[in-house]
N, C-alpha and C positions, 0 to 999 in steps of 0.2 A: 627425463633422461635417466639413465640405470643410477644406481647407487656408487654414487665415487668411488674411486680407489682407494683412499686415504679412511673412506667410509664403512669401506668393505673391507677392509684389511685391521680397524678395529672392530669389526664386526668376528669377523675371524680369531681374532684372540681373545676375546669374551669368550667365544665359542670350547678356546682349548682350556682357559681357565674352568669353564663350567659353572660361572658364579650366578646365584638363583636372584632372578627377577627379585627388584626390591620391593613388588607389592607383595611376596612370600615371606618376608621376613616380618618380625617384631620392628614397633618402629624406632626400638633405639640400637637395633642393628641396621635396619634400613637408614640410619641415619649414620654411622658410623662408615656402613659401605657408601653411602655417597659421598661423604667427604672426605673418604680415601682416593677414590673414583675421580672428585675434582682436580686434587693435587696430582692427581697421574700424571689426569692429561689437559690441565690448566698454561702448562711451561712456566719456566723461572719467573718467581714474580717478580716485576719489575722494581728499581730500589726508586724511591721518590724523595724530594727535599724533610718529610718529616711526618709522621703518623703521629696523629694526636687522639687521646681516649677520655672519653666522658661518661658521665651521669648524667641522665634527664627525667625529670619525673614524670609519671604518663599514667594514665586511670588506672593501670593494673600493677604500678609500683613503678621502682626505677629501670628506665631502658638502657641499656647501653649504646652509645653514635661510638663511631671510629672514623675520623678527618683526615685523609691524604690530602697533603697538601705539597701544591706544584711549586717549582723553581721560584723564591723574591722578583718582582717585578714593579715597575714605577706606579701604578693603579690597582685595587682592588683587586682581587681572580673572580670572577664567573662560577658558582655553586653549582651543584650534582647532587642530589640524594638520590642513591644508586638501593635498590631493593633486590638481594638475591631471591634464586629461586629456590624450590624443594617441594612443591606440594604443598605448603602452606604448614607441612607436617617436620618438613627434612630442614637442614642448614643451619649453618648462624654466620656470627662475622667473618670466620675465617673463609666459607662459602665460596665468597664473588670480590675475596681479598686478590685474585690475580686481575683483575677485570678491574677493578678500582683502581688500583695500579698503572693499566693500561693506558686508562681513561682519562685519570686523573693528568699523568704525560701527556698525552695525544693531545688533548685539550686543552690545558694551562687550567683548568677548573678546581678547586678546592671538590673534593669528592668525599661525602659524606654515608655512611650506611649504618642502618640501624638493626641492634639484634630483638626484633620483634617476635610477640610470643607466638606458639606451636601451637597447631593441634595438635590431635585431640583433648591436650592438656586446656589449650585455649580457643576453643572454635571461634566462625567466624564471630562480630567483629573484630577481635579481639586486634588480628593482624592491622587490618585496614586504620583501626584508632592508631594504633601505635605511628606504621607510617607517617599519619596526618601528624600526630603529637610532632615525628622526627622535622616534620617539613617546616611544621611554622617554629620548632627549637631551632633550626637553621636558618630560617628569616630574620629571627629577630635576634641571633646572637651571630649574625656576619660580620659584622664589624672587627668585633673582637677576636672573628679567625682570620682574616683579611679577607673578605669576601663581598660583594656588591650583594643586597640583597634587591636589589631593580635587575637582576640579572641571574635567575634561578630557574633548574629544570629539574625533571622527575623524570627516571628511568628505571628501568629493569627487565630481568629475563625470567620466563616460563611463570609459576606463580608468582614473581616480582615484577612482572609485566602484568598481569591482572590488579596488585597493589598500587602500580603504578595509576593505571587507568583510573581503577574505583579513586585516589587520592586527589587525581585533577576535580573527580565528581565533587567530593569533598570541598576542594578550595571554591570550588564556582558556586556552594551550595548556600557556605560558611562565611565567603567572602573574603577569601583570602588563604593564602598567603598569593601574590601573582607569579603566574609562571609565565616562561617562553617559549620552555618546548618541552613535549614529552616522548622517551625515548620506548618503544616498546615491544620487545624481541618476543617472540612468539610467543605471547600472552593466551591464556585462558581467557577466555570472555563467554561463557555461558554454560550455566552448568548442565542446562539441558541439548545440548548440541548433538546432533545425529546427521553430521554431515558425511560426504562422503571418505575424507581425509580419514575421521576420527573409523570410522566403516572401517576402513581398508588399513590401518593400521593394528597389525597382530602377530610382529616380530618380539619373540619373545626375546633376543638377546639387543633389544632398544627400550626405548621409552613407546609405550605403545596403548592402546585401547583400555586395557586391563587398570595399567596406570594409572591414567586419569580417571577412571570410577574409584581405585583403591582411595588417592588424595583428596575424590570429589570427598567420599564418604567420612575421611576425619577431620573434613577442612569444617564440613556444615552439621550444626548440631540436630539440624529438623531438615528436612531435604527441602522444606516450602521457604529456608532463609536461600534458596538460591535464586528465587526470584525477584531478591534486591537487587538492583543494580551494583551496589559495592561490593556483591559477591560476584554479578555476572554483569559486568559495564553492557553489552550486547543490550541486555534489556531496559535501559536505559530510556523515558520515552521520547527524550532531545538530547544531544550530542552539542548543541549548538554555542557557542562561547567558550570553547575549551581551549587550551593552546596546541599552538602548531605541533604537529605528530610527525615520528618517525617510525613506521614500523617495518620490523624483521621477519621474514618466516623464512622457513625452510619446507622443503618440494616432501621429504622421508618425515613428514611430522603429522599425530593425528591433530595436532591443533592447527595447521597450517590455514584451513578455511573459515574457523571460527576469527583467527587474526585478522584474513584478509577482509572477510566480513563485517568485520570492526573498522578496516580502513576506511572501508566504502561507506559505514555509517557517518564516518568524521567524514566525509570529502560531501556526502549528502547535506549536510548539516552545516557546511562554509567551513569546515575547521580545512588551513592547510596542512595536505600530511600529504608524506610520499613512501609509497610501500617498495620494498623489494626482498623478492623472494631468493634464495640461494637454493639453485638446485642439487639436487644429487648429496644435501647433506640434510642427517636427522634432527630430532629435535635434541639441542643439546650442545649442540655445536660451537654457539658463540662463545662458551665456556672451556672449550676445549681449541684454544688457540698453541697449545703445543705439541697435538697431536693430527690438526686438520686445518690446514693454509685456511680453509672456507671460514674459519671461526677466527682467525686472525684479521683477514681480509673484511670480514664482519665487522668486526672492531674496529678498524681504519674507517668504514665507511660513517661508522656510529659517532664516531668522533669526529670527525670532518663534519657532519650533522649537526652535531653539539655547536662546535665552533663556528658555524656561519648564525647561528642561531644566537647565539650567547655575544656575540661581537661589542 
């Protein structure tokens, strides 16, 4: 279907602003324009019973975790480590703080996120450790946030959707921590992809072709660590034992077919996952739930996911 209205209409004011693609910038302006960019059009973050901030120690020093934590209730809550995106390059906590927010509500979940290191300051692994560091610091200190850790999922969008994935590889590798479900919005999944999506995307006022070479290139420090699977899950040579999946695409995204891609892996492989794609909206969208119903709607649907899963 054509490009939403809602789609097209921030397409359109990108346009009057004239603001340069962020793979033309330095990446600590490209970092600063995206997470102005977030806040635009993120909408009001939601207020939750209590943010809580930690220290965790992790191979490359201390990380920082950030705890939403839902409304008091009679039993434990249901855990989230929620991984923003950026290109592996862009982001920190404040990132995917509307979205934790959302999540954390919608679900009753205690929602967890961690400010994992950058490239090209930290290529890869560096990201993928940390996550894993965040996931079993969340298994093993639920208790003491009120949180079941028999009742733990992993999520994220765009490169927190590829964190995501490589982390399940991790736990089934490592043996642990257990997950229930993994949430994963239009994830990367291979560095070498030349599908038709990533082809066809070459709007310069989106996230588009150009982009995902800029990120590939400061995410990996040898372009031959992308055919880890923890950088690109895609290549991965079994799928099989992973937990149940949820994945997101969108119809205006060059990753849209690497995602889907990724689904059919997990569905070949016994994993159950159920894909749905959102047409007529770009890559970006679940992030911008206050400026595109489709990324709201997203987030309803992600959560209601969560919640049958995590019961």
């Amino acid at each position: 279907m054509p490009l939403h209205p809602e789609a097209e209409a921030l397409r359109a004011r990108r346009a009057e602003t004239n603001a340069p693609p962020l793979y033309t910038l330095t990446v600590a302006q490209a970092r600063a324009a995206d997470l102005a960019d977030l806040r635009a059009a993120g909408g009001t973050p939601e207020p939750v019973a209590a943010v809580t901030e930690h220290r965790v120690p992790g191979t490359g020093g201390q990380l920082a975790v950030r705890c939403y934590h839902p409304a008091q209730r009679d039993r434990p809550h249901p855990a989230l480590l929620y991984l923003y995106g950026g290109g592996w390059a862009l982001g920190c906590l404040d990132t995917g703080d509307a979205i934790c927010r959302a999540l954390t509500n919608a679900t009753g979940c205690l929602t967890a996120t961690v400010g994992y290191r950058l490239a090209p300051e930290h290529p890869f692994p560096a990201a993928v450790e940390d996550a894993y560091t965040a996931l079993t610091w969340l298994a093993d200190h639920a208790a003491g946030l009120g949180a079941d850790p028999d009742r733990l999922a992993v999520g994220g969008d765009s490169a927190g959707g590829n964190l995501a994935a490589a982390t399940t590889l991790l736990a089934r590798e490592r043996g642990g921590p257990a997950l229930r479900h993994q949430l994963l919005v239009y994830p990367n999944t291979d560095h070498r992809a030349d599908t038709p999506s990533l082809r066809a995307g070459d709007d310069p006022l989106f996230f588009n072709r150009h982009s995902v070479a800029w990120y590939w290139r400061h995410y990996l420090a040898d372009p031959a660590d992308g055919e880890n699977p923890l950088a690109s899950p895609l290549r991965a040579p079994s799928l099989a034992g992973l937990p149940p999946a949820t994945v997101i695409t969108a119809e205006y995204d060059p990753l849209r077919d690497e995602g889907e891609a990724y689904a059919a892996r997990l569905a070949e492989a016994g994993v159950d996952v159920e894909l749905r794609r959102w047409d007529g909206m770009p890559h970006g969208f679940f992030a911008m739930a206050g400026v595109l119903a489709g990324g709201a709607d997203a987030q309803r649907y992600a959560a209601g996911r969560l919640r049958a899963a995590l019961r």
